[in-house]
C-alpha positions in Angstrom: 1.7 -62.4 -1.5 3.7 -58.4 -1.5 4.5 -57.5 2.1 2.8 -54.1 2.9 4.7 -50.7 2.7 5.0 -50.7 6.4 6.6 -54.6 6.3 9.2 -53.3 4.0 10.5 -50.5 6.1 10.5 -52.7 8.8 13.5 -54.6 7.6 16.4 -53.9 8.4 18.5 -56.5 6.1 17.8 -59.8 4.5 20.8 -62.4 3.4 21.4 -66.0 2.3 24.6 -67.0 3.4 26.1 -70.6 3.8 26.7 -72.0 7.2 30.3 -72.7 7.5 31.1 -69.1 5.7 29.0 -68.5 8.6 30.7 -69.6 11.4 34.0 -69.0 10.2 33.4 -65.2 10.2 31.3 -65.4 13.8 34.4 -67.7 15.2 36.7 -64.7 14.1 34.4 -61.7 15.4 33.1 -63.5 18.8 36.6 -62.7 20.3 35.7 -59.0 20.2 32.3 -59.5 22.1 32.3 -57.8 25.1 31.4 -60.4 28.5 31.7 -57.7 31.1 30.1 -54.4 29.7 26.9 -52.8 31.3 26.2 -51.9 27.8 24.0 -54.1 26.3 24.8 -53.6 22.9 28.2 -54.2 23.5 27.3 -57.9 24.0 26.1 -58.1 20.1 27.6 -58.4 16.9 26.5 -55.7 14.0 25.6 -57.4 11.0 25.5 -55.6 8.0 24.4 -56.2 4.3 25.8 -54.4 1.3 26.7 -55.0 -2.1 27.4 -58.5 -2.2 29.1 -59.4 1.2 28.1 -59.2 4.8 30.6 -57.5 7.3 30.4 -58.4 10.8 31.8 -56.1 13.5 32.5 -56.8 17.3 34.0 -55.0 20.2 34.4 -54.2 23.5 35.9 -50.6 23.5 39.3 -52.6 23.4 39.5 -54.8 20.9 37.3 -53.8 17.8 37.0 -57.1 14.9 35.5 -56.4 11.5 35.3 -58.9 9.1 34.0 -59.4 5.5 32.3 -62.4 3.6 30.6 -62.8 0.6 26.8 -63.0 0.7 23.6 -63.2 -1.3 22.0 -59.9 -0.4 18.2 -59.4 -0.9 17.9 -56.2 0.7 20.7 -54.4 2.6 21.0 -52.8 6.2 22.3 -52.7 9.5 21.2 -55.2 12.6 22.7 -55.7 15.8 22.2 -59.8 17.3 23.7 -60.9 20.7 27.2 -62.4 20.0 27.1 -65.7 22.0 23.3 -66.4 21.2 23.9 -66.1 17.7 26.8 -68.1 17.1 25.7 -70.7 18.8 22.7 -71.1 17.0 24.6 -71.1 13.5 27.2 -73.6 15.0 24.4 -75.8 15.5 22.3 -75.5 12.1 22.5 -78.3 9.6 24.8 -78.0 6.6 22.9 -75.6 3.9 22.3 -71.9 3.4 21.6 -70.4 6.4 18.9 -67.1 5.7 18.9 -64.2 7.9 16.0 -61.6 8.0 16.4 -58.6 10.6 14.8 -55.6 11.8 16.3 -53.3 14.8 13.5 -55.2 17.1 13.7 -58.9 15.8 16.3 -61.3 13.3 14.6 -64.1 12.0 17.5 -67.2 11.6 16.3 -69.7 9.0 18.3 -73.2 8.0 16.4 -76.0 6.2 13.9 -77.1 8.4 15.0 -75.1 11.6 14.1 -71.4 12.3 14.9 -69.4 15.6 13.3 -65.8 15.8 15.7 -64.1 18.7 15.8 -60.4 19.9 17.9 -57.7 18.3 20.0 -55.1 19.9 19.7 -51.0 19.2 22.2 -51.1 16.1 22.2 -47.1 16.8 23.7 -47.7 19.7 26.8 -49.6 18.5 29.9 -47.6 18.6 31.3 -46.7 15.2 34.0 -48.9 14.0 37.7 -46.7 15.1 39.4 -45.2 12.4 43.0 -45.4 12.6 46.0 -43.1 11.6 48.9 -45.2 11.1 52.0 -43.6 11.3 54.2 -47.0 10.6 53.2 -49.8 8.9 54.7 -53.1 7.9 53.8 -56.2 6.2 54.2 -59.9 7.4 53.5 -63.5 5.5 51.1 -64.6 7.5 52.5 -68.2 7.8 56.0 -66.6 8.7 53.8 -64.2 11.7 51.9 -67.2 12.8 54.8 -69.5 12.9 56.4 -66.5 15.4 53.5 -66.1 17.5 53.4 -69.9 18.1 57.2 -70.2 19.2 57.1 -67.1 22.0 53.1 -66.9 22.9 54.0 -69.3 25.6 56.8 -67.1 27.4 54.0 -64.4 27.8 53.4 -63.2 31.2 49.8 -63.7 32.3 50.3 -61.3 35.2 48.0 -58.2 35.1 50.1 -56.6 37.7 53.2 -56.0 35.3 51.1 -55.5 32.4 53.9 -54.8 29.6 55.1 -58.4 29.9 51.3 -59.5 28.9 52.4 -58.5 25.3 55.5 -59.5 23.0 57.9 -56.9 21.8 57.1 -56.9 18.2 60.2 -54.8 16.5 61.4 -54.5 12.9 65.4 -53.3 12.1 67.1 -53.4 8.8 64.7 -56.3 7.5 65.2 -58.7 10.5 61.6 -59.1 12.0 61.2 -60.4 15.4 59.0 -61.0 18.0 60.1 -61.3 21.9 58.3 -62.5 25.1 59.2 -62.8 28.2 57.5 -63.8 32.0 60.7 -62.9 33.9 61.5 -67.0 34.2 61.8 -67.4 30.5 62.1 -65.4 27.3 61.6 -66.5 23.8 63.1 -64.8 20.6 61.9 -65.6 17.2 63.0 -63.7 14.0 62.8 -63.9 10.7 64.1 -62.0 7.5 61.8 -60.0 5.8 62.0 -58.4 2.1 63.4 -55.0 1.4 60.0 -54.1 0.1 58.8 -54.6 4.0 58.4 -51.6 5.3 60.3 -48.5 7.8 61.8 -49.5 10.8 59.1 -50.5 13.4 58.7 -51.4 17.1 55.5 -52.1 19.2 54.9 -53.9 22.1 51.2 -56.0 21.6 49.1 -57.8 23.5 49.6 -61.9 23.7 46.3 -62.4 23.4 45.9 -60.5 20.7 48.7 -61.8 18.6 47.3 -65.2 19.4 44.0 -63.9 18.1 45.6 -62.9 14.7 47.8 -66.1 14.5 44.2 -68.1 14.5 43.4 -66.8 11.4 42.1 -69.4 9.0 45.8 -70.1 7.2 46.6 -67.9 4.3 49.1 -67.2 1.6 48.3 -63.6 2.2 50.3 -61.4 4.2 49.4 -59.7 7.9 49.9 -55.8 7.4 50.2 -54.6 10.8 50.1 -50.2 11.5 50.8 -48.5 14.5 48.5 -45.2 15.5 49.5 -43.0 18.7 48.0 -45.5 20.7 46.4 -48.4 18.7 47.7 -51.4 16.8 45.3 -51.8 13.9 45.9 -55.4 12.0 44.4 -56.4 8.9 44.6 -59.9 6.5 42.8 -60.8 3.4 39.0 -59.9 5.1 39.4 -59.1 8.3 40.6 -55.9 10.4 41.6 -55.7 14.2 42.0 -52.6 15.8 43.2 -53.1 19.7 45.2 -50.4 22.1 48.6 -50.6 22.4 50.6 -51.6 25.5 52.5 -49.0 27.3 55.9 -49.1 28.7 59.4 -50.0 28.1 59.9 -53.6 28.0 63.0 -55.4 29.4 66.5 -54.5 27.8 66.6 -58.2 26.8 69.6 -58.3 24.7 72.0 -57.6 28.4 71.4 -61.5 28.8 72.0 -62.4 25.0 75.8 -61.0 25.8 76.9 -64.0 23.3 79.2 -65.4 26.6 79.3 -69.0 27.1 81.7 -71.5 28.5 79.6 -74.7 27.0 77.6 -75.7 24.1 76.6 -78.8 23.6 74.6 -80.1 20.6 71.9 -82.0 21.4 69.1 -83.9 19.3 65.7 -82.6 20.5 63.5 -85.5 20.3 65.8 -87.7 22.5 66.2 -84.5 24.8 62.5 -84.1 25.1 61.7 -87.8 25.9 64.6 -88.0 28.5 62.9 -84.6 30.1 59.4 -86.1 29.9 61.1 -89.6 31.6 63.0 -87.6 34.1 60.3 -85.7 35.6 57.9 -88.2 36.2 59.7 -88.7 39.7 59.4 -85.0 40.7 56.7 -82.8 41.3 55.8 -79.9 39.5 58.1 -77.8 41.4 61.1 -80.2 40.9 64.0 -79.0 39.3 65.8 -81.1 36.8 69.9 -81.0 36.8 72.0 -80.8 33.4 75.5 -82.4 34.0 77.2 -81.7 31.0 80.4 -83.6 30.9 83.0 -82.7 27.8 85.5 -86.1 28.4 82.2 -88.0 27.8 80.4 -85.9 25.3 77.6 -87.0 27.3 74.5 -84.9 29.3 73.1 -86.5 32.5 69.5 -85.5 33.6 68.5 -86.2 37.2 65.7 -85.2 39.3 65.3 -86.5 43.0 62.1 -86.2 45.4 62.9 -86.6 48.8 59.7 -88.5 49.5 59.7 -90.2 46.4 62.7 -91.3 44.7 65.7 -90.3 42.2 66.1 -91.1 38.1 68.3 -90.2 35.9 69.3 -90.9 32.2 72.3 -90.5 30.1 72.2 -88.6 26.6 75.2 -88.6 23.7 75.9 -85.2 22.6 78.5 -83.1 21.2 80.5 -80.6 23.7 82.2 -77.5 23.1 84.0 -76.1 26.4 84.2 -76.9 29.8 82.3 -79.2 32.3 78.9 -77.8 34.1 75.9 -78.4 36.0 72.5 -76.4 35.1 69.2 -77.2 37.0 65.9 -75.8 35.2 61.9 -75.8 35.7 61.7 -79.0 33.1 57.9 -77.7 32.5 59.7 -74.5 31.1 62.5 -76.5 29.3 59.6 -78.4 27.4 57.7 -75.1 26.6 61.2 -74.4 25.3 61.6 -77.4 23.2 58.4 -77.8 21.7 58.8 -74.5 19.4 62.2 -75.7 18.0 61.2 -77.2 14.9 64.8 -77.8 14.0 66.6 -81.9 14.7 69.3 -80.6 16.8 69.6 -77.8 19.8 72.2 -76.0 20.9 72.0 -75.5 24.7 74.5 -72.2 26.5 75.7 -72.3 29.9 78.1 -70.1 31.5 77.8 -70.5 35.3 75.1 -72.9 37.3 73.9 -69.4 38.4 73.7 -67.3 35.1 70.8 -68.5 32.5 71.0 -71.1 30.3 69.9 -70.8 26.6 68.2 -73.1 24.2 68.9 -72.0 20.5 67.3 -74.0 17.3 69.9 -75.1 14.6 70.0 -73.0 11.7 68.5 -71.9 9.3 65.6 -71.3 12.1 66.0 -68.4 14.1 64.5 -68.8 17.3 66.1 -68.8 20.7 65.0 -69.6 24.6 66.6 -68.5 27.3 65.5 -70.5 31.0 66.4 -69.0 34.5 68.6 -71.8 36.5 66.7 -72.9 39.6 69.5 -73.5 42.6 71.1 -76.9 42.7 71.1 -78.2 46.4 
């Protein structure tokens, strides 16, 4: 039976799509729904149908997510459904083509034998997807950019109040790319080597969040390209596009505590170092320190942790010395942060005085490097 003239004006869009397609795309644009907003709309995602692909968009005046899929379009258009309600729905359907049919008042969600009929959102009232002047613009492997992400997102700040350490300092001279965070107790430096093809010189500092956002991305050969505006970071990869603001500010001079000073290195293999950590700390509390006692006769490092209430251990590693005897106390949850992004056998850990910081740097080839602020030693 033909659906009446009016029927057909009635609808909006009309799609076959399959479900995990789906809910990869909705898993990638949910992170732009806005959960605070008093405007409604802002709560939805914009579906729409043209050609043969479906682009979702999200945002929340911040962040602003656009992403493209390949669909079987019947008829195209423009709908607006709410974010969370909709994705949970599809994470929920069985495992077949899922059919979407949607006007600006209803969308119609159809999966084998299960159908949900939910409200739609004004689609007119959706702001229009930013567009972007970039004014630099480089490009990234996104397995290298994920990789960097990963080794620094957990020296972010998550302090509002000082709001440029909430992003990394993402910075890009003579082909050396890196990416540096820092919450004032720690910092972490990754960097790789880029192409000459890569781009101008570069320098943003961008959300954690956000990066973390990108970094999520299902895993691609592709690479990020990644364009700085006046005031907006716009990031794009294979089908998807994220446009957020970008942070304001001067971040820390970091490189005054890289000076390069050191009066011991010592070599140390990082599996045994993490274990002894992990060991050493179970007699402590959070707040315990752990001590370093680096001993160059010996070429051995002693870690020790004592709780007044509780007890003492201690445990004795081999390692190889350059330099002069010292003692180093550190937050051991921030010394296994540390460790777990060095992806290298051995570390090299710097110490100059019990009061200045000490540094964890991977073994080359790998470029990354971790620098801990000493806690006093009683």
């Amino acid at each position: 039976m033909t659906r009446s003239r009016k029927e057909r004006e009635k609808v909006s869009l009309k799609l076959s799509i399959s479900k995990s397609e789906l809910q990869n795309a909705l898993a990638i644009v949910i992170k732009g729904v806005s959960t605070r907003s008093t405007l409604p709309v802002l709560s939805g995602i914009l579906l729409e149908a043209t050609g043969d692909s479906l682009v979702l968009q999200a945002t929340d005046l911040e962040l602003s997510i656009q992403y493209s899929t390949a669909a079987l379009v019947e008829e195209e258009g423009k709908a607006v459904v709410p974010g969370k309600l909709f994705s949970d729905i599809v994470k929920n359907l069985p495992d077949a083509a899922v059919h979407v049919e949607a006007d600006e008042e209803n969308a119609l969600i159809t999966c084998d034998s299960s159908s949900f009929s939910i409200k739609a959102l004004n689609y007119e009232d959706f702001p229009g997807f930013p567009h972007v002047e970039a004014s630099q613009r480089i490009e990234v492997p996104f397995t290298k950019f994920a990789a960097m992400v990963k080794k620094v997102a957990r020296a972010v700040s998550k302090d509002e109040s000082r709001a440029i350490l909430t992003g990394a300092l993402v910075t890009l001279e003579e082909n050396h790319f890196k990416m540096v965070a820092t919450d004032s107790y720690r910092l972490a430096l990754a960097e790789v080597e880029l192409s000459d093809s890569a781009a101008d010189e570069f320098e943003a500092v961008i959300s954690g969040s956000f990066l973390q956002d990108i970094a999520s991305l299902p895993k691609t050969e592709s690479n990020v390209q990644i364009a700085l505006a006046e005031n907006q970071i716009l990031v794009s990869c294979e089908g998807t596009v994220f446009i957020n603001r970008r942070i304001e500010g001067n971040f820390p001079n970091y490189k005054q505590l890289l000076s390069g000073k050191h009066g011991t290195r010592a070599k140390i293999d990082v599996s045994h170092l993490v274990a002894a950590v992990k060991r050493t700390s179970l007699l402590g509390s959070s707040s315990t320190p752990i001590k370093f006692d680096l001993n160059a006769a010996s070429q051995t490092v002693q870690l020790s942790a004592a709780s007044q209430d509780v007890g003492s251990a201690q445990e004795t590693l081999s390692c190889s010395i350059e330099g002069d005897d010292a003692e180093i106390a550190f937050n051991f949850a921030y010394v296994l942060d540390g460790l777990s992004s060095v992806s290298s056998d051995s570390v090299y850990l710097e110490v100059g005085t019990s009061r200045e910081p000490g540094i964890f740097k991977a073994e080359a080839p790998e470029k990354f490097l971790y620098l801990v602020m000493p806690v006093r030693i009683s």
